[in-house]
C-alpha positions as CSV (number, residue, x, y, z in Angstrom):
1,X,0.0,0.0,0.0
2,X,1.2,3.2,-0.9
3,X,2.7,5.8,1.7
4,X,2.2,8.7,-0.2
5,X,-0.3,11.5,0.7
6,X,-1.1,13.4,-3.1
7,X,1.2,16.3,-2.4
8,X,4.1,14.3,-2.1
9,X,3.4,11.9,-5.1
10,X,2.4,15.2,-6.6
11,X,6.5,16.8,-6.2
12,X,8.2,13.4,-7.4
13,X,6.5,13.4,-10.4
14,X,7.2,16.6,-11.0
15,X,11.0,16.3,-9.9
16,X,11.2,12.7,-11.9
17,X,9.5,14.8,-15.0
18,X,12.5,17.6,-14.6
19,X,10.8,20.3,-12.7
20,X,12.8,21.0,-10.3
21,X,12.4,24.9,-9.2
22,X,8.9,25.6,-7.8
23,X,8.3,29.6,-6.8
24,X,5.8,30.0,-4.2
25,X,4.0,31.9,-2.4
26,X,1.8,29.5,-0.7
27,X,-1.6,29.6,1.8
28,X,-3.6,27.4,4.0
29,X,-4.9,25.0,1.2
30,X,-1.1,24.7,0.1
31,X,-0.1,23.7,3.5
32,X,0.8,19.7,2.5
33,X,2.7,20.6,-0.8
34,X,5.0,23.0,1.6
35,X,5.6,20.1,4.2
36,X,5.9,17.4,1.3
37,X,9.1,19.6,0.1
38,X,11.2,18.3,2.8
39,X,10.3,14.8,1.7
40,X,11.7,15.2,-1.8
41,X,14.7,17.3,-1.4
42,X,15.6,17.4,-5.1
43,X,12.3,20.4,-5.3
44,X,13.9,23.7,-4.6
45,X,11.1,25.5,-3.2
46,X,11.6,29.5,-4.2
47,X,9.8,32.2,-1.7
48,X,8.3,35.1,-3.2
49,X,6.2,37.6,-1.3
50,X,3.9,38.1,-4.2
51,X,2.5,36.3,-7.1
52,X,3.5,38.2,-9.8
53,X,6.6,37.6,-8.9
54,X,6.2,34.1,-8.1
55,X,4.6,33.8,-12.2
56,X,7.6,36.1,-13.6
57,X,10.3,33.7,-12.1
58,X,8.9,30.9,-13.7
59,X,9.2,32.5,-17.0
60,X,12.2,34.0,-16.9
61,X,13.6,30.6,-15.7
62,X,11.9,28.5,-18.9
63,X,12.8,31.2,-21.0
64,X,16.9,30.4,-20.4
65,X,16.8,26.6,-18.5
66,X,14.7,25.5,-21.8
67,X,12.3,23.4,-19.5
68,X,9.4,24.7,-16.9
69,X,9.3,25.5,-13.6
70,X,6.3,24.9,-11.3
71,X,4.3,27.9,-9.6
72,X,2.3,27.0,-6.0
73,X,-0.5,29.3,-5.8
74,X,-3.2,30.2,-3.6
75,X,-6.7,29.5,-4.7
76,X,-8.1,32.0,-7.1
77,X,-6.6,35.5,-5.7
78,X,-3.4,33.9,-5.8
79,X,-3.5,33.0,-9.0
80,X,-5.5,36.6,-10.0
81,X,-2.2,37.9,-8.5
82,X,-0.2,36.7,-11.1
83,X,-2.0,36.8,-14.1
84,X,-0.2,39.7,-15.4
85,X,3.2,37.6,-16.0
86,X,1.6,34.4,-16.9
87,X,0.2,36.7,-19.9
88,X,3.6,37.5,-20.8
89,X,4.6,33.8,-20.0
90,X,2.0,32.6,-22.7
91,X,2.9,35.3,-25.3
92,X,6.3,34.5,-24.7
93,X,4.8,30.1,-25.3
94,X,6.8,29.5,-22.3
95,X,6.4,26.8,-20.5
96,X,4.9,26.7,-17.0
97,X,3.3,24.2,-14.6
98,X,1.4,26.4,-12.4
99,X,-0.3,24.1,-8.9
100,X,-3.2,26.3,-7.5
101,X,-4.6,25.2,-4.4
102,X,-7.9,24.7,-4.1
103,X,-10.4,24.4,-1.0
104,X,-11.4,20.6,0.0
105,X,-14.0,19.2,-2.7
106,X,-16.4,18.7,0.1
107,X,-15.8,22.3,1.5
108,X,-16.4,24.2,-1.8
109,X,-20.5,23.9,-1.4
110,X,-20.3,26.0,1.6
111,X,-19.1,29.4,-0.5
112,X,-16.2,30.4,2.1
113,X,-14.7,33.9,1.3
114,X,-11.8,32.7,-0.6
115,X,-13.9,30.7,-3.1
116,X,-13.7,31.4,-6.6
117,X,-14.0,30.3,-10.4
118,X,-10.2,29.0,-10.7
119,X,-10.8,27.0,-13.9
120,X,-12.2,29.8,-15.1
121,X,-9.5,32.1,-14.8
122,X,-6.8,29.8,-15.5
123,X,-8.6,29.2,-18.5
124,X,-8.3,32.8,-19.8
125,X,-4.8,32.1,-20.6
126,X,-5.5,29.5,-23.1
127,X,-3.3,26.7,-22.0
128,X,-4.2,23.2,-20.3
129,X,-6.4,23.3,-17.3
130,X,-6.7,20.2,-15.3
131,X,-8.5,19.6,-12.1
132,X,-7.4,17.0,-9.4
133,X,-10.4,14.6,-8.4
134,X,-9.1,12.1,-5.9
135,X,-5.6,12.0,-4.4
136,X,-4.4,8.6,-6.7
137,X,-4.9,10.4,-9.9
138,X,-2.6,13.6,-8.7
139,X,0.8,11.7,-9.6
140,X,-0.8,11.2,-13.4
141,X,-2.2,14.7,-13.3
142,X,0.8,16.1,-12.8
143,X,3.2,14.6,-15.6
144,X,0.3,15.6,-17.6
145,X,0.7,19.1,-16.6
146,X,4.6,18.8,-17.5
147,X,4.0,17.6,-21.0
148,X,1.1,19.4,-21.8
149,X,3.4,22.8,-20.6
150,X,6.4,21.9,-23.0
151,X,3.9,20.6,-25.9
152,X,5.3,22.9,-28.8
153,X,5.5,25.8,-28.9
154,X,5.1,25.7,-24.7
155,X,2.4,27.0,-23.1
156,X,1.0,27.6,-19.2
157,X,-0.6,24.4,-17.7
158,X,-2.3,24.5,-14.7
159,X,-2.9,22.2,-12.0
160,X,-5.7,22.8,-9.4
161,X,-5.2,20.6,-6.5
162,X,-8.0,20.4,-3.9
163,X,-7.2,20.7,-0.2
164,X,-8.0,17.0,0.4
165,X,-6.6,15.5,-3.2
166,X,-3.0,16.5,-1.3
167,X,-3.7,15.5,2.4
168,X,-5.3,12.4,1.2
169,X,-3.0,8.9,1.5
170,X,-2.7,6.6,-1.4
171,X,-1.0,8.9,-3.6
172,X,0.9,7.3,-6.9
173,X,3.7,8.8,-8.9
174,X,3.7,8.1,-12.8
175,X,6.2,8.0,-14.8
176,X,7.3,11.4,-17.4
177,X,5.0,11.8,-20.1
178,X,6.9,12.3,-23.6
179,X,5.8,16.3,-25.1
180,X,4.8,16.7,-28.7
181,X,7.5,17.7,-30.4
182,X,7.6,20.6,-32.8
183,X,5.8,19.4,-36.4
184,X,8.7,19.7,-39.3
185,X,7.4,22.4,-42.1
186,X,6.8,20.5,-45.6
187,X,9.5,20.6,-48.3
188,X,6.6,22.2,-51.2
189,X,6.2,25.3,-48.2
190,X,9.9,25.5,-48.7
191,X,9.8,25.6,-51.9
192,X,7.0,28.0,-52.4
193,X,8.9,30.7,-50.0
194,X,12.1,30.1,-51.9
195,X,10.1,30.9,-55.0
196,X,9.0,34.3,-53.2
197,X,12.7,35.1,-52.6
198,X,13.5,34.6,-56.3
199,X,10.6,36.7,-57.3
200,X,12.7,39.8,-58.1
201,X,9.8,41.7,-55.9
202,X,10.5,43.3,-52.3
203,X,10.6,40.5,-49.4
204,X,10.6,41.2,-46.1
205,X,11.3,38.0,-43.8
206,X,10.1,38.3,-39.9
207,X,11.4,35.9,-37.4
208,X,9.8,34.9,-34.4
209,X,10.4,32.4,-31.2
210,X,12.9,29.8,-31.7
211,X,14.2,31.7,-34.7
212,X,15.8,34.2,-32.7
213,X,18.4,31.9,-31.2
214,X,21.6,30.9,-33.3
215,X,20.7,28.8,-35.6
216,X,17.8,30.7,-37.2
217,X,19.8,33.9,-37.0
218,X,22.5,32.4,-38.9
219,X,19.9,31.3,-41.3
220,X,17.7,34.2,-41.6
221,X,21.3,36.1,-42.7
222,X,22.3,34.0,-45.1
223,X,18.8,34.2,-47.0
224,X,19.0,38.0,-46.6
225,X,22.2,38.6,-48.2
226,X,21.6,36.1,-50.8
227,X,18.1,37.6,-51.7
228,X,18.5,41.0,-50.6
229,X,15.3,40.1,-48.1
230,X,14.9,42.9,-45.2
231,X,15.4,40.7,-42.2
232,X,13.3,41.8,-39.1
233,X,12.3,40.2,-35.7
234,X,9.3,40.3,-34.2
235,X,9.4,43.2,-31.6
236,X,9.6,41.7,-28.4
237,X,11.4,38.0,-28.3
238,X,11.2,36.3,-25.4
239,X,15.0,35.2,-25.8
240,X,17.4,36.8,-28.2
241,X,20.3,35.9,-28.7
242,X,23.0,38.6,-30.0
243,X,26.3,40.4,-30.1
244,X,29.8,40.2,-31.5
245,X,30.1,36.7,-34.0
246,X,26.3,37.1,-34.1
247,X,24.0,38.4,-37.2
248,X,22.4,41.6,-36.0
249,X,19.0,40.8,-37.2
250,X,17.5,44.8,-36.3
251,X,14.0,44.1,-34.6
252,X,10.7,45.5,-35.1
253,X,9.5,48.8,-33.9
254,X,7.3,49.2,-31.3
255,X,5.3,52.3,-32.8
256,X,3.4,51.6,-35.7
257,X,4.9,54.6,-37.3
258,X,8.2,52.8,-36.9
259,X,7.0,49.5,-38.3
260,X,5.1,50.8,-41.1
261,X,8.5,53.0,-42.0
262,X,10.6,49.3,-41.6
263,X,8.1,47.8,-43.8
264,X,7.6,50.4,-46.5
265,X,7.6,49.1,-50.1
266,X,7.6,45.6,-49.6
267,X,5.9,43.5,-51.7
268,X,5.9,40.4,-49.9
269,X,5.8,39.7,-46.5
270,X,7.4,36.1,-45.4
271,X,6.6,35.0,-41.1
272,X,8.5,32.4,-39.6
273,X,8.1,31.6,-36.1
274,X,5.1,34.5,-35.3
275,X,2.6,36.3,-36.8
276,X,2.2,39.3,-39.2
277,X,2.0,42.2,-36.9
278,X,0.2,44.3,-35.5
279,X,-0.4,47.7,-34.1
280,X,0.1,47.4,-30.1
281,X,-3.3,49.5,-29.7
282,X,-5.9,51.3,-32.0
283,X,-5.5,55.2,-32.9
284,X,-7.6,57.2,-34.7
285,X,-7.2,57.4,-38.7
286,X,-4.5,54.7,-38.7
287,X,-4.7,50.9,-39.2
288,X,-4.4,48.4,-37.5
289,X,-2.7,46.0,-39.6
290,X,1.1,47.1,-40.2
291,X,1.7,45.4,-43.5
292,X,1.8,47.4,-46.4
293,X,-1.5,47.9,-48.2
294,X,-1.4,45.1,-50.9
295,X,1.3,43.6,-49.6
296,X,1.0,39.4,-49.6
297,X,1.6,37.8,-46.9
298,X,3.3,34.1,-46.5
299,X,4.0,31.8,-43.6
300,X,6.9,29.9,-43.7
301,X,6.2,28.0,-40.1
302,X,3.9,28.4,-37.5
303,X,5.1,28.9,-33.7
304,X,4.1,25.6,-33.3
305,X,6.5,23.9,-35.8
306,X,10.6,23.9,-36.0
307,X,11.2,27.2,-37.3
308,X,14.6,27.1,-37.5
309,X,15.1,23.7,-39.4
310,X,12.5,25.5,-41.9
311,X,14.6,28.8,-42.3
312,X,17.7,26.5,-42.7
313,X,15.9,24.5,-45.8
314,X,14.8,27.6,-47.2
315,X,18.6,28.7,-46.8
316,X,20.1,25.8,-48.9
317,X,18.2,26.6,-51.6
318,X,18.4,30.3,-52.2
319,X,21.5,30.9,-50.5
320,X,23.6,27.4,-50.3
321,X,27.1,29.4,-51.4
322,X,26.5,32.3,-48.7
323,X,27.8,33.3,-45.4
324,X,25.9,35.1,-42.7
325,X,26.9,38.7,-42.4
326,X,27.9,38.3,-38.5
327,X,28.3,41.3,-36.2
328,X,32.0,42.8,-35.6
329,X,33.1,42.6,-31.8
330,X,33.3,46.5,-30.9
331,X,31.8,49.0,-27.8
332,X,30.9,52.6,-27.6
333,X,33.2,55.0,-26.0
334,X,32.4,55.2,-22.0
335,X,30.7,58.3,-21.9
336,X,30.9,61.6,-19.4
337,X,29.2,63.9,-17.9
338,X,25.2,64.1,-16.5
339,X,23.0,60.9,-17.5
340,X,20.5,61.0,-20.7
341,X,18.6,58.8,-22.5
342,X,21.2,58.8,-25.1
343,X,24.5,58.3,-22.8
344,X,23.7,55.6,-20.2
345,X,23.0,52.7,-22.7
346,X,26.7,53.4,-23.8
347,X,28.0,52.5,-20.5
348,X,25.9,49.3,-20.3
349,X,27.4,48.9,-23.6
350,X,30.8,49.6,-22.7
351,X,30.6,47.4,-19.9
352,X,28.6,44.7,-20.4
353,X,30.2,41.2,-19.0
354,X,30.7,38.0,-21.1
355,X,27.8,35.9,-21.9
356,X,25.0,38.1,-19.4
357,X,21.6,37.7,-19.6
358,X,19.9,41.1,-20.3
359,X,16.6,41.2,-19.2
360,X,15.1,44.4,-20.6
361,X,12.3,46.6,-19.2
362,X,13.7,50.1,-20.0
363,X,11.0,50.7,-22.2
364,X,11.4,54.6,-23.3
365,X,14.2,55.3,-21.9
366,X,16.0,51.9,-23.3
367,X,15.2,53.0,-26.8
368,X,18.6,53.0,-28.0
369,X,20.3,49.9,-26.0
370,X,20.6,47.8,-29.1
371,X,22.8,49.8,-30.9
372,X,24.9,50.4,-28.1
373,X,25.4,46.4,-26.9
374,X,25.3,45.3,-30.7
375,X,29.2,44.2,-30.7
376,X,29.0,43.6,-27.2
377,X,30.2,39.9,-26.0
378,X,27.6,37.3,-27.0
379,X,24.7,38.0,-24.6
380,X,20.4,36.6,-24.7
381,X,18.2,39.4,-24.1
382,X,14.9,38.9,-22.5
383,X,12.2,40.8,-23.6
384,X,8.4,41.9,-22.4
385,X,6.5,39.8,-24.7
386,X,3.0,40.3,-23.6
387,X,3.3,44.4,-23.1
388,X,2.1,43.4,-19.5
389,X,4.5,45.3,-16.9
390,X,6.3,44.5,-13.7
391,X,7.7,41.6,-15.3
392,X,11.6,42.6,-15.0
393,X,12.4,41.8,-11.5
394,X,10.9,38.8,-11.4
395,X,12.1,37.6,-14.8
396,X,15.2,38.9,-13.9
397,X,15.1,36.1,-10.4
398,X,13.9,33.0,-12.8
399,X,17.2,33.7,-15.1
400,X,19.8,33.7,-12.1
401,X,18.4,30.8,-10.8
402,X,18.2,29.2,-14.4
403,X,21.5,29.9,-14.8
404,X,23.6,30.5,-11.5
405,X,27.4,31.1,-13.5
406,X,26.0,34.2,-15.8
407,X,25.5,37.8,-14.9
408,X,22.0,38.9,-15.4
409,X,21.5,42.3,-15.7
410,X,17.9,44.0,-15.2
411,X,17.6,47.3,-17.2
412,X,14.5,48.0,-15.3
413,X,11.9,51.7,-15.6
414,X,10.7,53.3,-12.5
415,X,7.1,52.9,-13.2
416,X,7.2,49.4,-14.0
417,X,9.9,48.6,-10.9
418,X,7.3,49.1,-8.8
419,X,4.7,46.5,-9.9
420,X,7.1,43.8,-8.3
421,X,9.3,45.7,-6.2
422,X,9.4,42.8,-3.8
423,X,11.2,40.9,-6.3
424,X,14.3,42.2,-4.8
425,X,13.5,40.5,-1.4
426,X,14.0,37.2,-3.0
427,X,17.5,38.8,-4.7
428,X,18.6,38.9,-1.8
429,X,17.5,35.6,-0.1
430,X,18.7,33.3,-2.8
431,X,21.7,35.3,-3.1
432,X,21.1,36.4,-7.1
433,X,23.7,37.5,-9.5
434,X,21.0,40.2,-10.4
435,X,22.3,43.7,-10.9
436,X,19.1,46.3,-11.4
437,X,19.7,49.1,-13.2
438,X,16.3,51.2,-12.3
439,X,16.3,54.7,-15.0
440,X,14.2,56.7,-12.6
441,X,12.5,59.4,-14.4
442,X,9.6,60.3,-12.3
443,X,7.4,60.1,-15.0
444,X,5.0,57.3,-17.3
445,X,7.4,58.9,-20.0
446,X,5.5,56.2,-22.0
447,X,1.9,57.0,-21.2
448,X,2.7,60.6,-22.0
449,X,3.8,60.2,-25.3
450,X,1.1,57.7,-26.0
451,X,-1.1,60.4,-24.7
452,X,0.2,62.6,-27.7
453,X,-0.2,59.9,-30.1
454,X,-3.7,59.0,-29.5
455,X,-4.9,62.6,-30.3
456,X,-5.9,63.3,-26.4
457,X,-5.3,66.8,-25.3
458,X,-3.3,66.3,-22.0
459,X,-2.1,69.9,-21.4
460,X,-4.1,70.1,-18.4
461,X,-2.6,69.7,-15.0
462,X,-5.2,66.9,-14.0
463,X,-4.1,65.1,-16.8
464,X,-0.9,65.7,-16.4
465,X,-0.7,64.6,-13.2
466,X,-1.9,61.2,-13.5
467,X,1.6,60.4,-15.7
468,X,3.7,62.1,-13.3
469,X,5.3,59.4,-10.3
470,X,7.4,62.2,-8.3
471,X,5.7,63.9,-5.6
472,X,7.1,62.2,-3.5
473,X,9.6,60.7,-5.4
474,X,11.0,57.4,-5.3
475,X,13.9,56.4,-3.7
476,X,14.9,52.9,-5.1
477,X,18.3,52.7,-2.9
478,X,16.3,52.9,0.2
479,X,13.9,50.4,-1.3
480,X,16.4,48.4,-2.3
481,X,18.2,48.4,1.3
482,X,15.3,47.7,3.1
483,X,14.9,44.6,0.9
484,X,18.4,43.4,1.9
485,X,20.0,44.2,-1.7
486,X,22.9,46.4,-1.4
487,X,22.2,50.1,-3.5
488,X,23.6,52.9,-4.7
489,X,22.9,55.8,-6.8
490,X,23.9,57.3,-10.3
491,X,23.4,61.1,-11.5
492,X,26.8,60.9,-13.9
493,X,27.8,58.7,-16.6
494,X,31.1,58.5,-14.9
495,X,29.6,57.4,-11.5
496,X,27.2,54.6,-13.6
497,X,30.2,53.1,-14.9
498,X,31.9,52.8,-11.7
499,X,29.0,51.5,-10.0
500,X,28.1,49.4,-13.2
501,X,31.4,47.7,-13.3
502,X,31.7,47.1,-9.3
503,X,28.1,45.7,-8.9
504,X,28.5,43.0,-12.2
505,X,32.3,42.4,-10.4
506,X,30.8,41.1,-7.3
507,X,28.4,37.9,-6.4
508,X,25.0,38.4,-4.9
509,X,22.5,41.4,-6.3
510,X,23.1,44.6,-6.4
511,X,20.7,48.1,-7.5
512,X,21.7,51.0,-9.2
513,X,19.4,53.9,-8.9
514,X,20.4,55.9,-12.2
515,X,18.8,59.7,-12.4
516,X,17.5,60.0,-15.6
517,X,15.9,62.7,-17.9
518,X,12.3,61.6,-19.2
519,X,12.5,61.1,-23.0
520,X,9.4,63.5,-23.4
């Protein structure tokens, strides 16, 4: 007879199935998971003060490890918490094996104050929803949850585990269920975007997911020179992988104005890996598609297929004889004087250690950090896939603990540092190789040029206030402090680059608190 209560056949699974990091922030109908971690000490059980950041870790730790973490939630407002990074998570198709607790089955009927539609929400993010019934089905639950999150392209699975499903005894583990592997694109698609290439007519190729890592870079290069394609990724990758020996591919702009600029002209429009894009929002008199008016549009591979294998086929037929055009190692000058928008990236630039993580929430006051780190060493640079903020910090946790020997460094906005502030409590308590680099501007600077752009007037003081985060402003060394991460603060380029270069020199995480100018 078995001696396992369903929370502890519930952790071996997932351990025997490779999950091995679970972020938490658990409650009362958690309680049995939390004491089964002692019983399976291969679980590394990660404490985070809030769900969002909980939800961030885990994608910023599938994004680098290449394989999920688990989430323990509690009940529906637990998982409400951190539904703003799981967006991201499933923008970004990472993988994720989120456990909500739920209350006992027989306990649900009586309507207790923390009862809620969990399937429901969970079900908003259009992954795999399963619901525990009794505690002998938990183990095979579970390694269901672990395929199902790493089923191509990834995706968020959720568990919801009832109170007594974990306390009850007679729990079975179950052996790692194989994922579905990503579909191989057929040769007479090939064929038909090679045909495009040869047209003689304006191609532009877009590269999404997978495509952004070595492989499909190298590839999507080699078709550009041969063809004379414009190469473009999709705006925000969730893991790019650039810098010196590396093809530059330059990415998508954010504004439509940008994109629609990039675009101009073309012809033909070939996706690999993502979608054709998009406007971010609506604004009056402009559309929302971005390709060009009578443009055609062609996919080479769907996120759900091997994008890279495809963009490698269509390479040895249009451009078997041709070398990628690879980036040149080379930095920008350290700079001097008072911080701006334009100098500060240059340090990070100047600066940057060998083979860091980057994981990028700047926003508007980032907009010219890849130029600057273009020729820096080989780096991955994480990006905010889903538009949905406060995902740095906690990304930024999931990476170090993904990978413990690289430097990550979080180019974080004031604004958006806030969300998940808390993230830097957990820095701190793992001990993180994390250095923040917060651009404190006092200011939305984003919300007020999108203000501007959506043909608002916003001169008004009311109005203006609303975008404005001084009064009082924020003091993100003091934060920082209080949260056990040593701080310090920047209002020179010459003072960033000494900080800079001390914080990424030293183990454990550190917070810069750079004083910068608001781009509008």
């Amino acid at each position: 007879m078995s001696t396992l209560n369903g929370a502890q056949s519930l952790i071996r699974t997932l351990v025997d199935s490779g999950v091995d990091v679970c972020f938490s922030n658990p409650g009362t109908s958690e309680m049995h998971f939390v004491a089964a971690l002692d019983s399976v000490p291969e679980m590394r059980g990660v404490l985070a003060l809030f769900e969002g950041v909980v939800t961030g870790a885990a994608d910023g730790y599938a994004r680098v490890a290449g394989k999920p973490a688990a989430t323990l939630l509690h009940l529906g407002p637990g998982l409400g918490n951190g539904l703003a990074n799981l967006h991201n998570a499933r923008r970004a198709h990472t993988p994720v094996v989120n456990v909500i607790g739920d209350h006992a089955t027989y306990h649900k009927q009586y309507d207790a104050p923390l009862e809620s539609d969990i399937d429901a929400i969970a079900g908003s993010l259009e992954g795999w929803v399963r619901r525990s019934g009794h505690t002998k089905d938990v183990g095979a639950d579970a390694a269901a949850a672990v395929a199902a999150a790493q089923d191509a392209p990834g995706r968020v699975a959720t568990l919801i585990l009832p109170a007594d499903a974990s306390w009850g005894e007679g729990g079975e583990t179950c052996e790692p269920i194989p994922p579905r592997v990503p579909q191989t694109v057929d040769a007479t698609t090939v064929q038909k975007i090679a045909d495009v290439l040869r047209s003689g007519e304006s191609v532009a190729l877009l590269i999404g997911g997978s495509a952004c890592h070595e492989a499909g870079l190298r590839a999507t290069s080699r078709i550009a020179a041969a063809t004379g394609a414009k190469a473009l990724a999709e705006t925000f990758p969730a893991r790019l992988e650039r810098g010196a020996g590396l093809p530059n591919i330059e990415r998508l702009g954010y504004l439509a104005e940008q994109a629609k600029y990039q675009l101009d002209g073309i012809k033909h429009l070939i996706v690999a890996g993502t979608r054709a894009p998009v406007s971010f929002f609506a604004y009056p008199g402009m559309p929302s598609e971005l390709t060009p008016e009578g443009a055609e549009v062609h996919v080479l591979s769907t996120v759900g297929q091997d994008v890279a294998a495809a963009l490698e086929a269509v390479a040895a037929l249009v451009a078997a004889d041709t070398e990628p055009v690879l980036q040149a190692a080379g930095r920008p000058e350290l700079p001097s004087g008072p911080i701006t928008v334009q100098n500060w990236v240059d340090v990070i630039g100047a600066l940057l250690p060998e083979n860091a993580i980057i994981v990028d929430e700047a926003n508007t006051s980032g907009l010219m950090l890849p130029a600057a780190t273009a020729g820096a060493p080989r780096h991955d640079v994480l990006t905010l896939t889903g538009g949905a903020i406060g995902y740095g910090m906690p990304v930024a946790v999931g990476a170090a603990i993904a990978a413990p020997k690289r430097p990550v460094i979080n180019l974080e906005s004031d604004g958006s540092a806030m969300y998940t502030i808390s993230a830097l409590w957990t820095q701190a308590r793992e001990n993180l190789d994390v250095t923040t680099v917060v651009l404190n501007n006092n200011a939305y600077a984003i919300l007020r040029m999108e203000l501007q752009r959506v043909g608002a007037s916003g001169d008004g003081p009311r109005a203006k206030d609303l975008l404005d985060i001084g009064r009082p402003d924020l003091d993100f060394a003091k934060i920082a402090e209080g949260m056990g991460v040593p701080a310090t603060r920047a209002t020179t380029a010459e003072e960033l680059a000494e900080q800079f270069r001390r914080a990424v020199g030293e183990p454990g995480p550190h917070l810069i608190d750079v004083t910068v100018p608001p781009l509008l």
